[in-house]
C-alpha positions as CSV (number, residue, x, y, z in Angstrom):
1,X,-56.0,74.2,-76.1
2,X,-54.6,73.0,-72.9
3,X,-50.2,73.3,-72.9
4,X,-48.5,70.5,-71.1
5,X,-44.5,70.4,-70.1
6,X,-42.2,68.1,-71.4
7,X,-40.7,66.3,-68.8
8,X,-37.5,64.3,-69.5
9,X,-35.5,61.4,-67.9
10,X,-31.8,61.0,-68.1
11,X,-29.6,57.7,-67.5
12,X,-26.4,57.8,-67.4
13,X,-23.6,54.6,-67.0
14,X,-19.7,54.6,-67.4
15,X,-18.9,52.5,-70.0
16,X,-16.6,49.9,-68.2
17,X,-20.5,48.8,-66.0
18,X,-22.6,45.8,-67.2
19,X,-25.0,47.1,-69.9
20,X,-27.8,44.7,-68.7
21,X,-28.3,47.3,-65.4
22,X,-28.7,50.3,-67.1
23,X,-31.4,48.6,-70.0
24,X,-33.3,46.8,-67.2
25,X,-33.3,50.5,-65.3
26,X,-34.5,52.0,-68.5
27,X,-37.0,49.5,-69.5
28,X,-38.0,49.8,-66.0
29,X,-38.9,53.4,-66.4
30,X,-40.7,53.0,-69.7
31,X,-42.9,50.0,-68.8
32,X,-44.0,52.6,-65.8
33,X,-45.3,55.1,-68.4
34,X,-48.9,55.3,-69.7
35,X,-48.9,53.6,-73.6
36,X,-48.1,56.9,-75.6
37,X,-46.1,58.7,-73.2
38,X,-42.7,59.0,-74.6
39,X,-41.8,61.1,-77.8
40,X,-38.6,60.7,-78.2
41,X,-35.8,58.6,-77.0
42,X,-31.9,59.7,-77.9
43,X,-29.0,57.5,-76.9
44,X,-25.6,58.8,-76.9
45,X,-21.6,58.4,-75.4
46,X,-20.0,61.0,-74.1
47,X,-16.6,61.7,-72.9
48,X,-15.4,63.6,-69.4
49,X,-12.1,64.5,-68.5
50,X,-10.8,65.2,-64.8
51,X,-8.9,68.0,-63.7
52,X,-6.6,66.0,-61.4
53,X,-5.9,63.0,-63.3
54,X,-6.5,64.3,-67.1
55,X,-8.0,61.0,-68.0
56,X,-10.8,60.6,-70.2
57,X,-13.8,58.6,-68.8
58,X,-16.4,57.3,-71.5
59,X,-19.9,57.1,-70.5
60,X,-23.2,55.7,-72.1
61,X,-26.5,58.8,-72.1
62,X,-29.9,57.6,-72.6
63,X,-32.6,60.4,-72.6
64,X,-36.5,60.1,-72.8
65,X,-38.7,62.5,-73.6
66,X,-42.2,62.2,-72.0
67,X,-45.3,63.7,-71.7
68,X,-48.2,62.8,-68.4
């Protein structure tokens, strides 16, 4: 049995940004993939803050699994 890698994309948007770039970059990526090819999408928000400011900054996360 032949092992392949997992190879993963990640997108990433503050949260303020049009939502319609990020899904057409996304859908993008995915209609570039071979029917099959992803195994696992996970969407998620996640919160920075900055040392010199200490404001929080919200941002969308989109990960794909893949496998080529």
């Amino acid at each position: 049995m032949m092992e392949t890698t997992m190879q993963m994309r990640l997108f990433t948007q503050d949260w303020r940004a049009e939502a319609g770039k990020m899904q057409a970059e996304v859908n993008d990526f995915l209609a570039s993939l071979p029917q099959g090819a992803v195994k696992h999408v996970n969407t998620a928000t996640a919160a920075t803050r900055t040392a010199l400011t200490d404001k929080s900054q919200e941002h969308y996360v989109i990960t794909v699994w893949y496998d080529v």
